[in-house]
N, CA and C of each residue as an Amber inpcrd file, in Angstrom:
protein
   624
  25.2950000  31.4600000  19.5850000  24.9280000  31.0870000  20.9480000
  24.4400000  29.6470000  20.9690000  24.7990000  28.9950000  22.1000000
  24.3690000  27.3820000  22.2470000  22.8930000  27.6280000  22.4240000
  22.3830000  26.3470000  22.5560000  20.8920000  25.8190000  22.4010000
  21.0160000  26.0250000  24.1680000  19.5800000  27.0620000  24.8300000
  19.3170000  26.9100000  26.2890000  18.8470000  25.2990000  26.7460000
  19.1480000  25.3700000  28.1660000  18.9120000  24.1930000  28.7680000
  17.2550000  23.9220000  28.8330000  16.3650000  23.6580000  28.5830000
  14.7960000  23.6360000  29.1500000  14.9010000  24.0940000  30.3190000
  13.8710000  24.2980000  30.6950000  13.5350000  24.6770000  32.2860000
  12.7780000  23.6520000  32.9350000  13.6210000  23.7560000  33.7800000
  13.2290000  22.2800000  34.6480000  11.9050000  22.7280000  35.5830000
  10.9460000  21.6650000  35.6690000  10.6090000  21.8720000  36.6410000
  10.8530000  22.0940000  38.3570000  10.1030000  22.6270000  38.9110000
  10.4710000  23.2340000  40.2650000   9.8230000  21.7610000  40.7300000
  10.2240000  21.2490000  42.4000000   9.6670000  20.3680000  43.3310000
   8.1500000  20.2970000  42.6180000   7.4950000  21.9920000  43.2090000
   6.6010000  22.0290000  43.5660000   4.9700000  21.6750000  42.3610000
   5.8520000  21.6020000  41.5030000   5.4870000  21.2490000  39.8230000
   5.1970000  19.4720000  39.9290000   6.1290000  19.2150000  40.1540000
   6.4690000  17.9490000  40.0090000   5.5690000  16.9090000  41.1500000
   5.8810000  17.5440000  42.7440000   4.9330000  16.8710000  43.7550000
   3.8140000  17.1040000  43.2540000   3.3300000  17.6530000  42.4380000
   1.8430000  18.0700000  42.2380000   1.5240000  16.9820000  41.3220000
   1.8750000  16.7850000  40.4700000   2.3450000  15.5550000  39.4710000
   2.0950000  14.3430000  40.3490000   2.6700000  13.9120000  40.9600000
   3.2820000  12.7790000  41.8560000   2.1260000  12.6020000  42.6690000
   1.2990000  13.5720000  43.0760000   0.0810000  13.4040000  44.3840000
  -1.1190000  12.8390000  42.9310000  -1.2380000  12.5430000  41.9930000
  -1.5790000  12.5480000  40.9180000  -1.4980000  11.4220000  40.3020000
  -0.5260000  10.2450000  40.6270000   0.1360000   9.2810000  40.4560000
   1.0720000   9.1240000  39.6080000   1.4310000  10.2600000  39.2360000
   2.6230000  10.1680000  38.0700000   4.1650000   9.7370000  38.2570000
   4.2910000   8.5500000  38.5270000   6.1090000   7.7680000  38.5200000
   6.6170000   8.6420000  37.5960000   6.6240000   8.9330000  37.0510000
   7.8550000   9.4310000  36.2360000   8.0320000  11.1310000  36.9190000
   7.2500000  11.1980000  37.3700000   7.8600000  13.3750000  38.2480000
   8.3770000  12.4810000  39.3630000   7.8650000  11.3340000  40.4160000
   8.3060000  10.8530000  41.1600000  10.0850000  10.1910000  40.8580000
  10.0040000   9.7730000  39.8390000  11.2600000   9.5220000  39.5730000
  12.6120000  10.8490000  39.2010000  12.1500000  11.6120000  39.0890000
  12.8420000  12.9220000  38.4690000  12.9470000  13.1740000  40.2940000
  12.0860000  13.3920000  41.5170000  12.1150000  14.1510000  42.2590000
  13.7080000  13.2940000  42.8620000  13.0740000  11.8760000  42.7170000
  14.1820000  10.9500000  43.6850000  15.3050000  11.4730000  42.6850000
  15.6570000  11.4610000  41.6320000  16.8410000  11.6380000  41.2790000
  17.6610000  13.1170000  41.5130000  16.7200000  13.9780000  42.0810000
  17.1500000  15.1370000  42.4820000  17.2960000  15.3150000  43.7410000
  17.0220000  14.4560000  44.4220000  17.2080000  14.6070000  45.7050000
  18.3250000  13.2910000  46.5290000  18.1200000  12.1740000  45.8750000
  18.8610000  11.1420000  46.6830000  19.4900000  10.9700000  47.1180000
  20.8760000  11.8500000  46.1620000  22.3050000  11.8730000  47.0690000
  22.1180000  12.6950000  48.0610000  21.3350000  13.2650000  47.9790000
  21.5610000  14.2010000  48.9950000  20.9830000  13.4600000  50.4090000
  19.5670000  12.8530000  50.3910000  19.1860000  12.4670000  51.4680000
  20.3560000  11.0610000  51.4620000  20.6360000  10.1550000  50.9970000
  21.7510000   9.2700000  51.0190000  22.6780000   9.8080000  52.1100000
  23.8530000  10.8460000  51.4060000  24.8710000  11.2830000  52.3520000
  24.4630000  11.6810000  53.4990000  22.9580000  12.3360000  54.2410000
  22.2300000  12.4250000  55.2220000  22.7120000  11.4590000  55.8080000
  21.6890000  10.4930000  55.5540000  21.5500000   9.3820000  56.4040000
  23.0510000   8.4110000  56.6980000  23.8280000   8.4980000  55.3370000
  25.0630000   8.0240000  55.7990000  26.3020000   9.0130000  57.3880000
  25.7000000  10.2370000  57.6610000  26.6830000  11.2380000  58.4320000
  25.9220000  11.0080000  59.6950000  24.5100000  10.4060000  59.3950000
  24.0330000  10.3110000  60.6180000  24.2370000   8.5560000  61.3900000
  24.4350000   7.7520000  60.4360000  24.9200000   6.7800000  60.9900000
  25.8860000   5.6690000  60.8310000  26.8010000   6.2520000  59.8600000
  28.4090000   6.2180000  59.5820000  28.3580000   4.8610000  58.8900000
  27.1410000   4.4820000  58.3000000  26.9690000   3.0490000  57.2940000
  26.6300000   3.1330000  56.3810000  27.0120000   2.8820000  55.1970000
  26.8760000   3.2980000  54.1260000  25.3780000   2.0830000  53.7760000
  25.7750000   0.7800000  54.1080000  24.6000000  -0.1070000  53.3900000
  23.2060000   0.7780000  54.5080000  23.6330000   0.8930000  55.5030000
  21.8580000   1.2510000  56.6480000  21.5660000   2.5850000  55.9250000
  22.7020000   3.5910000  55.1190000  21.9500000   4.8950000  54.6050000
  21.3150000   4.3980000  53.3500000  22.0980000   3.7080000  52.5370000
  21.0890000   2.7960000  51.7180000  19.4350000   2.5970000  51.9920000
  19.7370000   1.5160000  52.7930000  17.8690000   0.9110000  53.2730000
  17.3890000   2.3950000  53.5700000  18.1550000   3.0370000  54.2460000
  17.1210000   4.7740000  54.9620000  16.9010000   5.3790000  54.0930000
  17.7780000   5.4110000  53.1120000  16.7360000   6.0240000  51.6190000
  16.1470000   5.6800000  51.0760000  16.2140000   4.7370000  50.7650000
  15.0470000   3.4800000  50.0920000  13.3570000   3.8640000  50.9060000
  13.8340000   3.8360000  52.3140000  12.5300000   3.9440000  53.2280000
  12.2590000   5.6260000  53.3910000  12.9460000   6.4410000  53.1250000
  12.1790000   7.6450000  52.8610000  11.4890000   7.8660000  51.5880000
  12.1910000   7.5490000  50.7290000  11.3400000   7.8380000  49.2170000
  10.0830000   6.6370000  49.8810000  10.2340000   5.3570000  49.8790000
   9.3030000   4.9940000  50.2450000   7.5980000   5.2290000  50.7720000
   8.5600000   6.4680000  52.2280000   7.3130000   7.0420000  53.0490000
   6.7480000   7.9960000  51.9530000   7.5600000   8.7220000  50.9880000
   7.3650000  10.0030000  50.4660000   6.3040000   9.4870000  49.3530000
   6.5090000   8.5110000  48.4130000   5.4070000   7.9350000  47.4630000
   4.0710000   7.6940000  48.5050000   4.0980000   6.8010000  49.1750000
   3.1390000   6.3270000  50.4940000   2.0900000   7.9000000  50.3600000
   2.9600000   8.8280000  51.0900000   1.9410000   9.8060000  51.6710000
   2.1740000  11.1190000  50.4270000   1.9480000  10.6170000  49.4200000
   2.2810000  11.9690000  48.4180000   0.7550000  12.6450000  48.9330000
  -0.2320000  12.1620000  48.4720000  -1.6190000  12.8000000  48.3140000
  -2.1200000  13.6770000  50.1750000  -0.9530000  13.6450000  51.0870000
  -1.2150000  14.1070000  52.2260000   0.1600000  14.9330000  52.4390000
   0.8980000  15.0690000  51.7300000   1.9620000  16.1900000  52.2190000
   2.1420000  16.8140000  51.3200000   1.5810000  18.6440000  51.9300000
   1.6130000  19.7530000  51.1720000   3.2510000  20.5440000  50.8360000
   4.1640000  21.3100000  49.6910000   4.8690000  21.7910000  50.0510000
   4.4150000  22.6140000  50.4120000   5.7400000  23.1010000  51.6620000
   5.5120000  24.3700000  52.0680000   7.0810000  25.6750000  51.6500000
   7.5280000  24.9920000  50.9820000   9.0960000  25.5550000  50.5600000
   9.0620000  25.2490000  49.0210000  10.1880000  25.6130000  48.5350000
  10.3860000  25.3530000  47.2220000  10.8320000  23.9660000  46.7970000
  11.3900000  23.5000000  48.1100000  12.3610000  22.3900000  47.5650000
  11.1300000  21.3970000  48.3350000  11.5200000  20.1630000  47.9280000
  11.0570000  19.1480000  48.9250000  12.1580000  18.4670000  49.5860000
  13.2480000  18.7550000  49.7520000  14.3810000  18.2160000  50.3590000
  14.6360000  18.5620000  52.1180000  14.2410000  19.6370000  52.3990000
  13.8450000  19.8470000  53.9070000  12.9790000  19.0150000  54.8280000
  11.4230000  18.8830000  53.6710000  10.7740000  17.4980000  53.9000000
  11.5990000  15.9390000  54.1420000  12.0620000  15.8140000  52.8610000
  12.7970000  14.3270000  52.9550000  13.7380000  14.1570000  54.0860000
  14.2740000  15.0330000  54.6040000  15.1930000  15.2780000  55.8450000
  14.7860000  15.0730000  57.0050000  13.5480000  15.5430000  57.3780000
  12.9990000  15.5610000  58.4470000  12.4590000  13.7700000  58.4970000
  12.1000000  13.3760000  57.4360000  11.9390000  11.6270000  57.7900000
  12.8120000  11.3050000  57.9040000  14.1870000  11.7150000  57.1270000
  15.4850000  11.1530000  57.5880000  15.7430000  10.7290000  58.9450000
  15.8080000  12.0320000  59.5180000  15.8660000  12.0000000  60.2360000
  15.2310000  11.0070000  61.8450000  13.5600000  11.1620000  61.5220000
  13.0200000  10.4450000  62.1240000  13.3810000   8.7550000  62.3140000
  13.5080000   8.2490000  60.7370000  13.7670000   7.0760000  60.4830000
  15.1600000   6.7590000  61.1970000  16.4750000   7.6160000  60.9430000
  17.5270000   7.4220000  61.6920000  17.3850000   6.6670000  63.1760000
  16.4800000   8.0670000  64.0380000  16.4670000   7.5080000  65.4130000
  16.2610000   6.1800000  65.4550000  14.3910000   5.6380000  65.1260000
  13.8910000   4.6850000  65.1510000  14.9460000   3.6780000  64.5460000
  15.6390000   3.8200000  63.2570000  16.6230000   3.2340000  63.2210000
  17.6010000   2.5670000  64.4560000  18.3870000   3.3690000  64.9390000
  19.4410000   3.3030000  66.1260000  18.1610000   2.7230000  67.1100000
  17.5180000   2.9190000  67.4640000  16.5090000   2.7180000  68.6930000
  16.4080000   0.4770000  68.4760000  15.6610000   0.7790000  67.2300000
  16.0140000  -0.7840000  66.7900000  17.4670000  -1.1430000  66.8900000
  18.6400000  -0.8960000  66.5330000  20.2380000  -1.4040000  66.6760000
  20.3880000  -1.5800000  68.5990000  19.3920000  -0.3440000  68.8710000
  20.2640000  -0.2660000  70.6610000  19.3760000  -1.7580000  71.4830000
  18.1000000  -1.9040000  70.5300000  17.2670000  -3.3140000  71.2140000
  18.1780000  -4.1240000  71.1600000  18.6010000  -4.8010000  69.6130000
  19.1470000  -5.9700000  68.9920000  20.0380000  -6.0580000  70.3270000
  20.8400000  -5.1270000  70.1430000  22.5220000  -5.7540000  70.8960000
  21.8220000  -5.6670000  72.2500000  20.9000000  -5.1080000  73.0260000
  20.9730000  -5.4920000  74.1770000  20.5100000  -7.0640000  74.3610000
  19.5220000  -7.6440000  73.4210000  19.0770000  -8.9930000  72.8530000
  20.2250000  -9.7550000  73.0170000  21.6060000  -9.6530000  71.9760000
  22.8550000 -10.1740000  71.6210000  23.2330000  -9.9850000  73.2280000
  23.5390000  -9.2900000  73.9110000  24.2970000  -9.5040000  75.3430000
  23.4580000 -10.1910000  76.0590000  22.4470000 -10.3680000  75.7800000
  21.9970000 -11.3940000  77.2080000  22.1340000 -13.2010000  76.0390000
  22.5590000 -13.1960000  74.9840000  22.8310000 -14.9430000  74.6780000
  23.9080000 -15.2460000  74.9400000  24.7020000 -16.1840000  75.3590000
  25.4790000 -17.2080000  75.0830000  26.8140000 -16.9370000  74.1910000
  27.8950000 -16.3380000  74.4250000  28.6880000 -15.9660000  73.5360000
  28.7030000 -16.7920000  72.2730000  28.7050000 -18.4140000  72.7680000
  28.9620000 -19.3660000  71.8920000  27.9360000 -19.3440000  70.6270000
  26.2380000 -18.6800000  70.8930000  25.0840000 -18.6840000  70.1290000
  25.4840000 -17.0450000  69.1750000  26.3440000 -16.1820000  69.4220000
  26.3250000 -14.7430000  68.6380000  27.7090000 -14.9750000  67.3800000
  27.0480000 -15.1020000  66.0390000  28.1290000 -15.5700000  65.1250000
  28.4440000 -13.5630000  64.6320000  29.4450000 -13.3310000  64.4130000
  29.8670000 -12.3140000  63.7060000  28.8960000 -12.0740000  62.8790000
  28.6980000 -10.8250000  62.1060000  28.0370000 -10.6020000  61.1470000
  28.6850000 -10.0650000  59.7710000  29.1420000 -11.1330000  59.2150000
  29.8030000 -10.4170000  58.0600000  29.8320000  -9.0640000  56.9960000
  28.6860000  -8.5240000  56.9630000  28.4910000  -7.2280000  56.8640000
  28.8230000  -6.6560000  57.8010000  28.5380000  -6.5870000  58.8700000
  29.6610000  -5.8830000  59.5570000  31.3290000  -5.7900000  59.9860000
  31.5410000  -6.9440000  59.4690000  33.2330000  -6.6840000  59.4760000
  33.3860000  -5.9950000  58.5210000  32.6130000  -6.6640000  57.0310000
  33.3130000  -5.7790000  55.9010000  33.0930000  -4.3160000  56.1360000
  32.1400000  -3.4820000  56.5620000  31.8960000  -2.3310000  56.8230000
  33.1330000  -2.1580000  57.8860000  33.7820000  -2.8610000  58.4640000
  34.7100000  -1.9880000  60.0920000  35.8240000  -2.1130000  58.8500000
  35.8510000  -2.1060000  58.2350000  37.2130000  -2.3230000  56.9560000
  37.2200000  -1.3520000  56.4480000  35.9460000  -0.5330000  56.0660000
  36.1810000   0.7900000  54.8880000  36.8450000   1.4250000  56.0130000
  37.6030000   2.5490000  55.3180000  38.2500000   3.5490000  56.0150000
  37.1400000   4.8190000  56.4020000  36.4100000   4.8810000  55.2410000
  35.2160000   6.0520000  55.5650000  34.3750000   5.7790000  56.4840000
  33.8230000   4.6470000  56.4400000  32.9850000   4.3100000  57.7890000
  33.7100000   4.7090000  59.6660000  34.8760000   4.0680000  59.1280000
  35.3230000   4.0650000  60.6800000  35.6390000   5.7670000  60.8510000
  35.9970000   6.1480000  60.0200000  36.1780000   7.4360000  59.9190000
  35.1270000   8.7230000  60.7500000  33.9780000   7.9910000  60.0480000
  32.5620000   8.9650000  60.2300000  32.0990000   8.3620000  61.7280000
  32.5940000   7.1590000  61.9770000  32.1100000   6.5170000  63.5410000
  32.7210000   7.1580000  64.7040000  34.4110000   7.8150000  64.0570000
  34.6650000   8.8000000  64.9470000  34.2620000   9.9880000  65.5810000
  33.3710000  11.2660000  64.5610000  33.0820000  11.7340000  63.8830000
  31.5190000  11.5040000  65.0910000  31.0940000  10.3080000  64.3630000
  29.4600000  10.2540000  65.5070000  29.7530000  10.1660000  66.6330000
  30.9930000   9.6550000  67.1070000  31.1120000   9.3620000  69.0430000
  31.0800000  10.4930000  69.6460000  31.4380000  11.7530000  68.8790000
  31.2100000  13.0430000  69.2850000  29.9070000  13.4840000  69.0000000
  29.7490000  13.5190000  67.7930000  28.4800000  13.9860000  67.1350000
  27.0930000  13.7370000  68.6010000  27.5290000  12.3840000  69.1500000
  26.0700000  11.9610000  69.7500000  26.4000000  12.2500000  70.8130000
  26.9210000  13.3670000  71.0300000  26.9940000  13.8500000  72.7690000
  26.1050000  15.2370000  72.9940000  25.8810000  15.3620000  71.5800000
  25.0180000  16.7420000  71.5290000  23.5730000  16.5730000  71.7520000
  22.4790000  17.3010000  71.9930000  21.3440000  16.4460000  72.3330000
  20.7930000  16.3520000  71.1910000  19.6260000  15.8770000  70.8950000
  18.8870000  15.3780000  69.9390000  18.8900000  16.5800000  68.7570000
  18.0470000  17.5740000  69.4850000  17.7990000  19.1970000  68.9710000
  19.1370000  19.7330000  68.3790000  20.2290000  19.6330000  68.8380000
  21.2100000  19.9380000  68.6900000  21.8620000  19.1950000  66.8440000
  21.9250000  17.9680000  67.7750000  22.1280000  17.0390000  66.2110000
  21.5460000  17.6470000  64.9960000  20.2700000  17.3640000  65.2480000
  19.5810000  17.6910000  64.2070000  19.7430000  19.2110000  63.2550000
  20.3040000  20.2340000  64.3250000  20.4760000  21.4950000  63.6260000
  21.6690000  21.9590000  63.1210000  22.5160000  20.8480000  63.2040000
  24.3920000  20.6960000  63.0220000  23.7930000  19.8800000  61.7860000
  23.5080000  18.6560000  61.9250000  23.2990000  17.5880000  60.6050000
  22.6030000  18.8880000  58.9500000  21.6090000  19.3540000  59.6740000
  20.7340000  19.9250000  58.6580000  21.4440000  21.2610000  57.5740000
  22.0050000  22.2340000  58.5610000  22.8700000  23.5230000  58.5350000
  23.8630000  23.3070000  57.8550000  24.4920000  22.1760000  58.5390000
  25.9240000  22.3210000  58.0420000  26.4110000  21.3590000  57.1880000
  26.1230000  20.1240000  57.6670000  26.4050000  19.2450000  56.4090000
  25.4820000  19.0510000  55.4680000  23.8710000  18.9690000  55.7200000
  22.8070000  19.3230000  54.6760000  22.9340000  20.2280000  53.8980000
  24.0800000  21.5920000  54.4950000  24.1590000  22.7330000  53.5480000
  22.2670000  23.1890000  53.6560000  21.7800000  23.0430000  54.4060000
  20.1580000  23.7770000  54.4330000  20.3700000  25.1580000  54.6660000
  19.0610000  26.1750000  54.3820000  19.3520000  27.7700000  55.0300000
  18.7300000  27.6120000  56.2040000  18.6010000  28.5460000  56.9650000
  18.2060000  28.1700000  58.4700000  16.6480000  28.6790000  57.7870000
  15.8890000  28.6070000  56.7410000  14.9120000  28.8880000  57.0450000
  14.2030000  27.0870000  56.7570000  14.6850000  26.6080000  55.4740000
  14.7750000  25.2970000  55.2050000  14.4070000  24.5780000  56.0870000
  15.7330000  24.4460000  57.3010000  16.0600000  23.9440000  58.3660000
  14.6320000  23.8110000  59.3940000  14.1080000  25.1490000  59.2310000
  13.0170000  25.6710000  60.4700000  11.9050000  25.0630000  60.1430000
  11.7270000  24.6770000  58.5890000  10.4420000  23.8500000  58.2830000
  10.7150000  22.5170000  58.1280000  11.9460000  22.0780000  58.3030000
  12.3330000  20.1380000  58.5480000  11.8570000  20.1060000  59.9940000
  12.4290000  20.9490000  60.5410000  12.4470000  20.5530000  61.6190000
  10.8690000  21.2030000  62.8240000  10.1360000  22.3620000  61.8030000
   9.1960000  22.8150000  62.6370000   9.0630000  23.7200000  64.1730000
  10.2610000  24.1720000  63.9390000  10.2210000  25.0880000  64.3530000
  10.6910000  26.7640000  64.0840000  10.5460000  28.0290000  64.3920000
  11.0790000  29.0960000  64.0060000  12.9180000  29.3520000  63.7030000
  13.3460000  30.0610000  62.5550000  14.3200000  30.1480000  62.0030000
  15.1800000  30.6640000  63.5600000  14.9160000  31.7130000  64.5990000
  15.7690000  31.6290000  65.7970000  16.4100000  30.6690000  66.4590000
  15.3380000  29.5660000  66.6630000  15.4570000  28.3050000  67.4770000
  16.5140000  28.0170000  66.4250000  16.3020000  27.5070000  65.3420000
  17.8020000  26.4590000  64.6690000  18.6640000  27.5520000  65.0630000
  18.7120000  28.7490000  64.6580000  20.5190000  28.9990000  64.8140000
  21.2760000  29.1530000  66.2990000  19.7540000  29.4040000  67.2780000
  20.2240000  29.0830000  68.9970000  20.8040000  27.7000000  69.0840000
  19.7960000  26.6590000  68.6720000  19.9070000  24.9890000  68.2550000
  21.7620000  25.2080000  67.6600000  22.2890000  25.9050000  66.7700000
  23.3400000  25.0550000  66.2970000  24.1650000  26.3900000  66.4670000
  24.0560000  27.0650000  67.1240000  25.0140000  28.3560000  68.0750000
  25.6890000  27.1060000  69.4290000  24.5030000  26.0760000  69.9400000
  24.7110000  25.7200000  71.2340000  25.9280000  23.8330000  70.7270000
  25.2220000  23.7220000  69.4570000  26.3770000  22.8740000  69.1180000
  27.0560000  22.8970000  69.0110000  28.0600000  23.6110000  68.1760000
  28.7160000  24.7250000  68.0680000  29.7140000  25.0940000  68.9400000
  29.2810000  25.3150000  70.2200000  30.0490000  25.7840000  71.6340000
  29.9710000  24.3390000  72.3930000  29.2000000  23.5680000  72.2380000
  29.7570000  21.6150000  72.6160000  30.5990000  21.5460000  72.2060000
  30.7760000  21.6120000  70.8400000  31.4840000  20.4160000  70.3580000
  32.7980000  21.3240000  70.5610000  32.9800000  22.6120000  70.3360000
  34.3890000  23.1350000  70.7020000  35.0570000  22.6430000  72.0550000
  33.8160000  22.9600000  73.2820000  34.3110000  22.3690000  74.7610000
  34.4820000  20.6550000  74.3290000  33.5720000  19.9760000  74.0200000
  34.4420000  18.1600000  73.7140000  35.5110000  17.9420000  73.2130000
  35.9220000  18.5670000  72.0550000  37.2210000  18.4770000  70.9120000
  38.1560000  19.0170000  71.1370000  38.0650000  20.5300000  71.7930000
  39.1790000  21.6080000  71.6710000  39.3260000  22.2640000  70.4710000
  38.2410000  22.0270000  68.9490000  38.8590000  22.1200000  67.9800000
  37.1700000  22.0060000  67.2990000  36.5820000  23.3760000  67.2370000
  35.2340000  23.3240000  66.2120000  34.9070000  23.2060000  65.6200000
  36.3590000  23.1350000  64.5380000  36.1230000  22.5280000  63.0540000
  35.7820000  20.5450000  63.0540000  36.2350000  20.2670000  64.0580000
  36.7370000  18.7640000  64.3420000  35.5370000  18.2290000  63.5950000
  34.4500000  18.5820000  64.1130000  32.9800000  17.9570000  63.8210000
  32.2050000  18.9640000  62.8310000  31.9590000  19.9840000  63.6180000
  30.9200000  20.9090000  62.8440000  31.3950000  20.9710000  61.7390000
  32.1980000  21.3970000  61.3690000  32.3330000  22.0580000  59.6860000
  33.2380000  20.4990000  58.8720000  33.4490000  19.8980000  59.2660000
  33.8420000  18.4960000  59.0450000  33.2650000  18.4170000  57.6100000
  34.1610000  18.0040000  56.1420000  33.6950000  17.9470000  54.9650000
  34.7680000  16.6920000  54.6920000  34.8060000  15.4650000  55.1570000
  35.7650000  14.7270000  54.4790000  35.5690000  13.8920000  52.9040000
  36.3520000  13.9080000  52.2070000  36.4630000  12.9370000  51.1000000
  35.8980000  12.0850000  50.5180000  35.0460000  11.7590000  50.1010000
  34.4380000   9.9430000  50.1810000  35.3040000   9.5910000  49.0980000
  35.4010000   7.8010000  49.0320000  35.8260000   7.5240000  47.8580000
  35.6260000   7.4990000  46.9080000  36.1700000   6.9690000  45.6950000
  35.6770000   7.1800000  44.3640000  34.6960000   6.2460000  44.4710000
  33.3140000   6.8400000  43.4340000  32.7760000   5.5500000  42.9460000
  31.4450000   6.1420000  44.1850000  31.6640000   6.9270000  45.2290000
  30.6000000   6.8670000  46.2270000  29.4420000   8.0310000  45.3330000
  28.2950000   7.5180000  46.1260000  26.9230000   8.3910000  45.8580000
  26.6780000   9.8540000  46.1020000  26.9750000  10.7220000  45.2540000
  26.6870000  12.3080000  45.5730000  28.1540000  12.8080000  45.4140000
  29.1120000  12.4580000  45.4250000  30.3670000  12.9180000  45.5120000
  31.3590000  13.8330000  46.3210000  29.9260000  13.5900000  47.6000000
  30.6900000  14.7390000  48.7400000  29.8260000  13.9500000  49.8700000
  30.7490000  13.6250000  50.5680000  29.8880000  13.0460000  52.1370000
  29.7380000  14.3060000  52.9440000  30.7320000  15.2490000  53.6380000
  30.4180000  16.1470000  54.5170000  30.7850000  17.3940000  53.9320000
């Protein structure tokens, strides 16, 4: 018989560690969790460099407030989601200022932004921008219980503590997405169950 694997520690081992000051459980947690919050933040806003910075700034918040956030699950990945999440909006909320900023200058004063062309070039980006033009017709509540469920792969109980509320509400929450996005598309798989490809070389090895 081969040599067993050790037993890894659980989250809840490790955050305990980490509220403690220990970088190195902190580093084990991020490496168990990143791709995952990564591809998050990339489905929620179809950019690969902005899911970048949004992970960067959740682990961020998550070191910040170790010594004040208790688990309440096994994982801490329901947690990291729910800042995802938060950060997303505030994210977009800042993008929807800028450009209203950019439309009131001077065409002649707004230079292209070269990161953003190169980004309208990947095929995956424009891909997933399709993908959000639907996605963001659902309401907030909604989003959030499609993003978490289905492409988070969360259980709806997971789900109920990202998001704070009872395990009914998410599956009413993404029963009602669910029946959107069929009436927008014609086609329920279009969005909801949506698992496309990423390329080689990308972070986590599964975007949806």
């Amino acid at each position: 018989m081969g040599a067993t694997e050790p037993d890894r520690r659980s989250d809840a081992e490790l955050w305990t560690q980490v509220a403690r000051d220990d970088p190195s459980a902190f580093g084990e947690l991020f490496e168990r969790h990143a791709d995952a919050v990564y591809n998050h933040c990339f489905r929620r806003t179809g950019s690969w460099s902005t899911a970048e910075d949004l992970t960067s700034a959740v682990f961020l918040d998550a070191w910040r407030r170790r010594r004040e956030v208790s688990l309440t699950t096994e994982s801490l990945l329901p947690w990291l989601l729910a800042v995802a999440n938060n950060d997303v909006r505030n994210q977009q909320r800042a993008l929807w200022r800028r450009r209203r900023l950019i439309a009131k200058l001077p065409a002649a004063v707004v230079q292209p932004d070269p990161a953003d062309e190169t980004a309208e070039r990947v095929d995956d980006e424009r891909a997933m921008q399709r993908i959000l033009r639907v996605f963001r017709k659902l309401t907030p509540d909604e989003q959030d219980a499609l993003a978490l469920c289905v492409w988070a792969e969360l259980s709806y109980a997971d789900a109920a503590v990202a998001l704070g509320v009872p395990v009914g509400t998410v599956r009413s929450r993404l029963a009602r997405a669910r029946q959107q996005l069929k009436r927008l598309t014609g086609d329920q798989g279009a969005v909801g169950d949506a698992r496309p490809t990423p390329p080689n070389g990308v972070r986590g090895g599964t975007l949806l």
